[in-house]
C-alpha angles and dihedrals in degrees: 000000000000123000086262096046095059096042089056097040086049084052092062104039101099085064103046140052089245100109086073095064120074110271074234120057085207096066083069123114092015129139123226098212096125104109128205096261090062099047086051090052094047083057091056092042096051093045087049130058150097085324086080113015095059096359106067082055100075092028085056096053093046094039107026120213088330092086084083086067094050087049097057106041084051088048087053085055092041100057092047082057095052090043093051091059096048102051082054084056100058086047085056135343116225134165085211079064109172085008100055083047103052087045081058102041105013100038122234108293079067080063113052093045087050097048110046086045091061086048091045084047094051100032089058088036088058096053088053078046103061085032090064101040086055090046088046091052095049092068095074099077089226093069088043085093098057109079111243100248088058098053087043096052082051091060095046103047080046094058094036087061093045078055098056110039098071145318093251098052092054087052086046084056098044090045098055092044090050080047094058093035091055083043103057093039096052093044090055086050105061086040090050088044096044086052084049094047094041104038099242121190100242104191087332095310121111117226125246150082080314104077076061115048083034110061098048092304121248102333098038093164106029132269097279099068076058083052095055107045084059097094095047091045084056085059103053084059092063117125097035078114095070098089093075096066091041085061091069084060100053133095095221112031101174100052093036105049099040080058095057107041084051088050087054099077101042086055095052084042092058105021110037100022087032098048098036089054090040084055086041094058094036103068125341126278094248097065091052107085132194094240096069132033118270084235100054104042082053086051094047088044091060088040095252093169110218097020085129098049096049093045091049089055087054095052085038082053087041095059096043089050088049090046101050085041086056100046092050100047099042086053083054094041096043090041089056074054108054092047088058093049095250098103131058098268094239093073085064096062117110128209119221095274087070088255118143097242099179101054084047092054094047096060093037080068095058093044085045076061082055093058091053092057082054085062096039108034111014097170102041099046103088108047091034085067102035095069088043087058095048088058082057100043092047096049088045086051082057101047095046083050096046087046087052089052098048087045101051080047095063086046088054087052098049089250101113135020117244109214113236085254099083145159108247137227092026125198091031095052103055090042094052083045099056093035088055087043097055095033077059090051085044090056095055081072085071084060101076090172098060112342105059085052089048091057086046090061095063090079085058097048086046088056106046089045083055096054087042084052092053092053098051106023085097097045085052095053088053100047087051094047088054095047094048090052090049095053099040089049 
C-alpha cells in the first residue's frame, strides 16, 4: 500500500477487524518455524563469509594491517544499519522487511526501488555465487574435469531444493554453515595466538608488534590503498540484512531479534577486527595475496599438510550459505512485491510448506544467466557481477536508513509508537550512515578497471527502473485501491 493508503487504513482500524490482518498483505500464509537459534546463526552468517576468508588476503597485501581499521569503521556502519532495522522490526515484523518499510514510509514507489535492487544485489550475488563454488571445486583435482558451468548449474538446482522444501530446513542449513564458519575461525585464531604467544617461526618470521613497525608500520602504502578497500569491505558485510526478513518467520520476534543485531558488533569486533590484526602481527602484508586465503597461506607457512584443502571446504561452505540466503530472502522479498502490484504475480505464489515459490524461482533464472557467463566467460564472471551486486546492497543500506528516519519523524510526531529497542542519536546516525555509504559508491570511480564502469552502469539501472515503473505503476494503484476498500469496509 502507498503512505496515504495505510494512514487512512490505520484510521479506520478501531472499527474494523482489520488489525487482525497483516499491515502487508505479503506476511500472509506464512509459517513461524524459524527458532531463535537459527536466527542467531543467520546473524553470524550473514556477518561471516568469502569477504574475509579469501577476501582479506588480497585487502591485506594492498592496505597493510590497517584493514583492521576499515573493518572496523564499515562494520560501525554496518551495525547502525542492522539496528535501524531492527528497531523497524519490533515496530512491526514483516517478511517484506525494508520493502514492506519503504512502501510504509517511503510510498511505493520506495518499494518498488528497494525491492527490485535487492533483487538486482542478490540475483547478480548468486551468479558470483555459483562462479566461486565451481572455481572452489575445481581445486580438488578430481572436479578439474567437469567444466565450470556445470558445477556451477549443480550448485544452483541443490540449493534450490534445500529452498523449497521449508523455511526450517533451510534454518537447519544456515545454522550448520555458520557452524562450520565460527568453528574454523575460532579454531585459526587459538593456533595464530599460540604462534603469537610462543614465538613461533611463521615462514622464517617471528610473530609480534614488529611485522608491523617493521614493514612500513600501520599505513605501508598510504591512506589512500585503505580508501579505497572501503567499498569492497562494505560488501563483505552484505546480508546482514538478512535478519529482518527472518524475523517474519519466527515465532518471537521481539526477544529474538534484539539478541541478534547486539550479537552483530561483538562478532565483527573478534572475527573480522581480531583476526585481521592476528594475521597483521603473524607474517607482513605484503606476503599475504589476493589469489589464496590469509589462513591458509599462515597455515602453509608453519607445514600444516592439508590447510588448503580445509580452508577451501569452508569458502566452498561460504558460497553455498550466501546462495541459499539469497534464494530465500529475495522469495520473501519478491512475494511483499507482487501483493502490491509491483512484482510479476507469480512471485507471489506459495508451496505447501508455506515457501514463496515463485519469488525463489525467479531469481534461480538469473542465476541460471549466470550459468550461461560461466560458459562463455569463466574468468571474467565473477568479478564482472560482483561490482554490479555492491551497487544493490549500498542503495538497500540508504533506503532502510531514509525509512528510519521517516519513521523516528512520525514518532516524533505522536503517529506511531518506537519500541524501547531503538537506533541512537537519530537523526545524526542515519545521516552519518548514508553520507559514509555514498562517499563508498564515490570511491569505485578511483577503480578505472572495474569500478568506474561499474558507476557508469547506474544511468542504465535508473532507466530501466523508469521503464519497470511505467509498466506497473497501474497495476499498483489498483491493487492499493483494492486493499484499501477491503480494510475501510
Amino acid at each position: 500500500m502507498s503512505k496515504e493508503a495505510v494512514d487512512t487504513a490505520q484510521a479506520v482500524a478501531t472499527r474494523t477487524d482489520a488489525d487482525r490482518s497483516p499491515v502487508d498483505a505479503g506476511d500472509a500464509g506464512y509459517s513461524k518455524d524459524l527458532k531463535a537459534r537459527h536466527v542467531n546463526m543467520i546473524a553470524i552468517g550473514g556477518a561471516i563469509g568469502t569477504g574475509l576468508f579469501l577476501g582479506a588476503g588480497g585487502r591485506l597485501h594492498n592496505a597493510g594491517p590497517a584493514l583492521a581499521l576499515a573493518y572496523l569503521v564499515c562494520g560501525v556502519f554496518a551495525f547502525f544499519v542492522v539496528r535501524a532495522l531492527g528497531e523497524l522490526v519490533l515496530y512491526r515484523p514483516s517478511s517484506g522487511s525494508f520493502v514492506s518499510y519503504a512502501r510504509e514510509f517511503l510510498g511505493e514507489k520506495g518499494a518498488y526501488v528497494a525491492g527490485w535492487m535487492y533483487f538486482l544485489n542478490w540475483s547478480t550475488t548468486g551468479i558470483a555465487d555459483i562462479t566461486a563454488i565451481a572455481l572452489y571445486t575445481h581445486y580438488w583435482s578430481m572436479f578439474t574435469s567437469i567444466p565450470q558451468w556445470t558445477l556451477a548449474l549443480i550448485a544452483l538446482a541443490v540449493v534450490l531444493a534445500v529452498n523449497l522444501i521449508s523455511v526450517k530446513i533451510f534454518g537447519e542449513m544456515e545454522f550448520w554453515f555458520a557452524i562450520i564458519k565460527v568453528a574454523t575461525l575460532v579454531g585459526f585464531m587459538l593456533v595464530g595466538i599460540f604462534l603469537l604467544a610462543t614465538q613461533h617461526k611463521v615462514g622464517g618470521h617471528t610473530p609480534g608488534p614488529s611485522m608491523i613497525t617493521d614493514h612500513g608500520g600501520v599505513f605501508p602504502h598510504g591512506l589512500m590503498p585503505v580508501v579505497l578497500v572501503m567499498q569492497g569491505v562494505i560488501f563483505a558485510y552484505a546480508a546482514l540484512e538478512l535478519v529482518g526478513v527472518a524475523a517474519g518467520e519466527t515465532a518471537e520476534p521481539e526477544k529474538v531479534v534484539p539478541r541478534a543485531v547486539n550479537s552483530i558488533m561483538w562478532r565483527v569486533g573478534l572475527f573480522y577486527v581480531g583476526s585481521v590484526v592476528l594475521l597483521a602481527l603473524l607474517l607482513p602484508g605484503s606476503v599475504y595475496s589476493p589469489d589464496e586465503s590469509p589462513f591458509v597461506t599462515v597455515l602453509s607457512k608453519i607445514g600444516v599438510s592439508g590447510a588448503g584443502d580445509v580452508m577451501n571446504l569452508v569458502v566452498l561452505t561460504a558460497a553455498m550459505s550466501s546462495l541459499n540466503s539469497g534464494l530465500y530472502s529475495t522469495g520473501r522479498i519478491l512475494r511483499s512485491m507482487a501483493m502490491a502490484g509491483s512484482a510479476p504475480k507469480f512471485t507471489a505464489r506459495m508451496n505447501r510448506s508455506q515457501v514463496p515459490y515463485g519469488g525463489i524461482l525467479l531469481t534461480c533464472a538469473v542465476c541460471v544467466l549466470g550459468v550461461g557467463l560461466n560458459y562463455l566467460m569463466p574468468a571474467q564472471a565473477f568479478e564482472i557481477v560482483l561490482n554490479v551486486a555492491s551497487l544493490g546492497i549500498i542503495s538497500t543500506w540508504v533506503i532502510i536508513m531514509l525509512c528510519h528516519l521517516i519513521f523516528v519523524r512520525r514518532a516524533k510526531a505522536g503517529l506511531v509508537e518506537r519500541p524501547s529497542f531503538r537506533l541512537r542519536f537519530s537523526p545524526a546516525t542515519e545521516i552519518a550512515t548514508i553520507a559514509f555509504l555514498l562517499a563508498c559508491l564515490g570511491m569505485m570511480w578511483n577503480d578505472p578497471e572495474v569500478g568506474r564502469k561499474t558507476l557508469l552502469l547506474i544511468p542504465v539501472i535508473a532507466a530501466l527502473l523508469v521503464t519497470g515503473w511505467f509498466g506497473v505503476r497501474r497495476r499498483v494503484s489498483r491493487t492499493t485501491d483494492n486493499e484499501l476498500t477491503r480494510l475501510t469496509k
